[in-house]
C-alpha positions as CSV (number, residue, x, y, z in Angstrom):
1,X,9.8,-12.4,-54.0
2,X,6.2,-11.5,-53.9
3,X,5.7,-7.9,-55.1
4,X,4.6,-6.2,-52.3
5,X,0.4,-5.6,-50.9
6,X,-2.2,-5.7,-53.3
7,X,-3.3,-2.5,-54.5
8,X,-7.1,-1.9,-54.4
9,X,-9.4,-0.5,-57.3
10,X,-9.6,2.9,-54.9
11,X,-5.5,3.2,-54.9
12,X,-5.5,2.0,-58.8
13,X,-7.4,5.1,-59.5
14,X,-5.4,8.0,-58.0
15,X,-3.4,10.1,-59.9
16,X,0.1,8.4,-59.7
17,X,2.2,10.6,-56.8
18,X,5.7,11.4,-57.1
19,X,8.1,13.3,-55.1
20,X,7.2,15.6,-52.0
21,X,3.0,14.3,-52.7
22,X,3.5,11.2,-52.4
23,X,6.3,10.9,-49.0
24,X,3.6,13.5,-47.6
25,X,0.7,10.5,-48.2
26,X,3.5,8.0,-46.9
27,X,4.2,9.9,-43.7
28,X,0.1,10.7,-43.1
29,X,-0.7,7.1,-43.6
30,X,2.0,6.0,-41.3
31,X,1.1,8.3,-38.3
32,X,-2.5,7.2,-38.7
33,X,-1.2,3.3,-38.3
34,X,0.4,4.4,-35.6
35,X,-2.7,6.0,-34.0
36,X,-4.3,2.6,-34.6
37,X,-1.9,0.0,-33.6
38,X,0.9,1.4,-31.4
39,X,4.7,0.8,-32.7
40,X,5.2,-2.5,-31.8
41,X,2.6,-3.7,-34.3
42,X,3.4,-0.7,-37.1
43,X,4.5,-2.6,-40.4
44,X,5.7,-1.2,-43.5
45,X,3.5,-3.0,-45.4
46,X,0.5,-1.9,-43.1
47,X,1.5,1.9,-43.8
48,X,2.3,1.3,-47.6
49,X,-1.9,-0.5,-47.9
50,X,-2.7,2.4,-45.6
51,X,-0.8,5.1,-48.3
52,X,-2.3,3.3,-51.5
53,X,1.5,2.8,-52.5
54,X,3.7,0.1,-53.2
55,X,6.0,-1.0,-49.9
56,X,9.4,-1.0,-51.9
57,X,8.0,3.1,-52.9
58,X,8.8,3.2,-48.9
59,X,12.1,1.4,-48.5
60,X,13.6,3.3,-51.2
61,X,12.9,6.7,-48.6
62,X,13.5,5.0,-45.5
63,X,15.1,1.0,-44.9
64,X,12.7,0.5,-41.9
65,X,10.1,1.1,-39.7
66,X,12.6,2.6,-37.0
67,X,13.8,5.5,-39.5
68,X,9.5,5.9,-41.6
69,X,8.5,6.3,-37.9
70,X,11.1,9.3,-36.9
71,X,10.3,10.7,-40.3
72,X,6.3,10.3,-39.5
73,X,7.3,11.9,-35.6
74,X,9.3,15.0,-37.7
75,X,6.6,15.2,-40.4
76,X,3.8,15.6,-37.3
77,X,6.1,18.9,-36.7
78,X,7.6,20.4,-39.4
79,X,5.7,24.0,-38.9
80,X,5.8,23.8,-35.2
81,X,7.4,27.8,-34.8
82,X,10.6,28.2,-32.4
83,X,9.5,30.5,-29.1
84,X,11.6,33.4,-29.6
85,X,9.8,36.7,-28.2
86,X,11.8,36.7,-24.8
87,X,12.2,37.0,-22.3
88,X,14.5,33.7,-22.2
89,X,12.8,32.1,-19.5
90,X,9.4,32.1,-20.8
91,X,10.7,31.0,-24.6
92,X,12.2,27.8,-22.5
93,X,9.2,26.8,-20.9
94,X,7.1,27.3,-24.1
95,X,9.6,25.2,-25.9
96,X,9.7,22.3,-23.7
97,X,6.0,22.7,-23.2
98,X,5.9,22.0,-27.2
99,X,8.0,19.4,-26.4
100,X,5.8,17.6,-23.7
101,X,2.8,18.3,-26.1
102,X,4.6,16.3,-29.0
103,X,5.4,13.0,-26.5
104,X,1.6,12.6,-25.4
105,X,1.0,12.3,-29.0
106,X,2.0,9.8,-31.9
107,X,5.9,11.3,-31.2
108,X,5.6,9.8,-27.6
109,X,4.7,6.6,-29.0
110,X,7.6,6.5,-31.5
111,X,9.9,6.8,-29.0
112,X,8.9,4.3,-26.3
113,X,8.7,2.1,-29.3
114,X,11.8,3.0,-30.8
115,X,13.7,3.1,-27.2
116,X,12.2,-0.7,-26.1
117,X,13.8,-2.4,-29.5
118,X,17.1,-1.1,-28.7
119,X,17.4,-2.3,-25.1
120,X,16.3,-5.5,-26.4
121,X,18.4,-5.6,-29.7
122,X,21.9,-3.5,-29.8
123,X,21.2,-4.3,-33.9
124,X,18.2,-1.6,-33.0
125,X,18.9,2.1,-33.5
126,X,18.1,3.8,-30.4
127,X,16.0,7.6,-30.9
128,X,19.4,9.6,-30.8
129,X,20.4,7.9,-33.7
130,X,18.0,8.9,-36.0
131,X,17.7,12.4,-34.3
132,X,17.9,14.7,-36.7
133,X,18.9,17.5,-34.3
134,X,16.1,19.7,-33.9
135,X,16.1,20.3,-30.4
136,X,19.4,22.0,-30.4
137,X,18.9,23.9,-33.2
138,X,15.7,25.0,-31.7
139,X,17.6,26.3,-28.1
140,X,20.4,27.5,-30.1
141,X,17.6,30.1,-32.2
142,X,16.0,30.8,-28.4
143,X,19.4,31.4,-26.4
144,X,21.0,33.6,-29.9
145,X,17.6,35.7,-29.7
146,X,18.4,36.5,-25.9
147,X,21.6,37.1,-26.4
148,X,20.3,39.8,-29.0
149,X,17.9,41.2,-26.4
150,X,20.7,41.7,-24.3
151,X,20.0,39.0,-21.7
152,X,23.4,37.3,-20.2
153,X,23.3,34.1,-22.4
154,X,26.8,32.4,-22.0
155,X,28.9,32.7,-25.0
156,X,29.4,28.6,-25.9
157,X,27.2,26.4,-24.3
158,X,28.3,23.1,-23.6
159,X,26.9,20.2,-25.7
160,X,25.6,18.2,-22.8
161,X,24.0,21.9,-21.4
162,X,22.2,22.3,-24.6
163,X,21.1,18.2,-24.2
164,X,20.0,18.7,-20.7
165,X,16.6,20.2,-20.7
166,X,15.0,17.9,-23.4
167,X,16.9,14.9,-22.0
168,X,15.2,15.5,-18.4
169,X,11.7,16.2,-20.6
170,X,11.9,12.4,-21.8
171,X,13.0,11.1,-18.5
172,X,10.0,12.4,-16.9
173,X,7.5,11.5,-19.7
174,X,9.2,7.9,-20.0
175,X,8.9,7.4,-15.8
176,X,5.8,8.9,-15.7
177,X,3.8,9.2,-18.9
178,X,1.7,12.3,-20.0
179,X,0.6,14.8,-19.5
180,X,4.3,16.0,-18.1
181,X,3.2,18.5,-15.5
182,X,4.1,22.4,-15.8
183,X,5.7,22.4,-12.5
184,X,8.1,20.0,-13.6
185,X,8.9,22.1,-16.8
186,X,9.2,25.1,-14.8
187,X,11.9,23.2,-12.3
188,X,13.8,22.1,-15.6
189,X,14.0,25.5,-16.5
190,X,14.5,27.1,-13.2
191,X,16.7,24.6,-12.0
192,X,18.8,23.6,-14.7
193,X,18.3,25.1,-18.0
194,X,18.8,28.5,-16.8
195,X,22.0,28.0,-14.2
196,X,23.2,26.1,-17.1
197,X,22.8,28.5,-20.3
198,X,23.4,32.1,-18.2
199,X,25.7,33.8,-16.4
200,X,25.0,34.7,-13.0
201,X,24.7,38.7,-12.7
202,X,25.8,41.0,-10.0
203,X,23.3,40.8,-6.8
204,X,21.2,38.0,-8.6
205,X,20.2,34.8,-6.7
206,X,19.5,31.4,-7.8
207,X,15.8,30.4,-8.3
208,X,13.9,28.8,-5.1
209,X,13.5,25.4,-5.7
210,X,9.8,24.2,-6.8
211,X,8.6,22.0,-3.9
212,X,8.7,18.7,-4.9
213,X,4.7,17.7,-4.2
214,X,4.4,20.8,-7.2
215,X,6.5,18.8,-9.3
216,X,4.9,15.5,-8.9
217,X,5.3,12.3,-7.0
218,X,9.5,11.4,-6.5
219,X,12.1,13.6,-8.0
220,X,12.9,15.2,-11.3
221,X,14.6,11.7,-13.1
């Protein structure tokens, strides 16, 4: 078995990486392959060149590309802050703006990539399962900070209501591409995230709907 890319004179003189160094080099050089060839023609060995490291330093962290690309997607985001200064409406339309922001980058790539190899192959793993769960921890810190600010947050939110909002964010950006247009986040919000997550208050009325030519051409999904 042939033991791995050759390793250039530049990557022979580095200071050998261990730990959180070297899977940060891993991850940088794997977005940056990414930015160059697209998904379908990402290899490990391409990133491992790329990262001056040896391929099997990679499959020890991750077995494939499907799971080093999720990690690259997650790495991209890691100090991306949580919208929690209220009120709740506003925090959810920053949040899936973030959200939109991240697919018209290397993140939206990943998953169109990731999404195409599972429809072909069922052997694939499709996005959700290397999801690590971010975007529900990220709604549960919004929706717990309104609750604190005293705004009427339901108690337990269903699992598919706290799904919803970022699974009619991927829709859009997988039917239609970026940039995902504010109008559609606003009718997300308006329109579902908030009939979903709050309780309807004495006197209050439901939202107006956005027209749909603010939205974009066709309907939400």
């Amino acid at each position: 078995m042939d033991a791995g890319p050759a390793v250039t004179a530049a990557s022979r003189a580095r200071p050998r990486r261990r730990g959180a160094v070297l899977e940060n080099a891993i991850l940088d050089a794997t977005v940056a392959e990414l930015a160059e060839v697209g998904y379908a023609a990402l290899t490990v060995e391409g990133v491992a060149r790329r990262a001056g490291a040896g391929k099997y330093s990679l499959y020890r962290r991750w077995p494939d590309k499907a799971a080093l690309a999720m990690a690259a997607a997650y790495h991209l985001h890691d100090d991306e802050p949580v919208p929690t200064t209220g009120p709740l409406r506003a925090d959810l339309i920053a949040w899936l703006r973030q959200g939109a922001d991240r697919m018209a980058g290397p993140a939206g790539e990943i998953y169109r990539g990731l999404l195409s190899e599972s429809l072909v192959s069922q052997d694939r793993p499709t996005p959700g399962l290397l999801s690590r769960g971010r975007g529900v921890t990220a709604l549960t810190r919004i929706l717990d900070a309104a609750r604190d600010r005293g705004e009427p947050v339901v108690d337990a939110p269903a699992g598919q209501a706290m799904q919803a909002p970022q699974a009619l964010l991927r829709i859009d950006f997988l039917t239609r591409g970026a940039p995902v247009a504010d109008a559609l986040i606003e009718a997300i919000v308006d329109e579902v995230a908030l009939p979903l997550l709050t309780r309807r208050t004495p006197g209050s009325r439901p939202p107006e709907p956005i027209p749909p030519d603010r939205v974009g051409a066709g309907p939400i999904v």
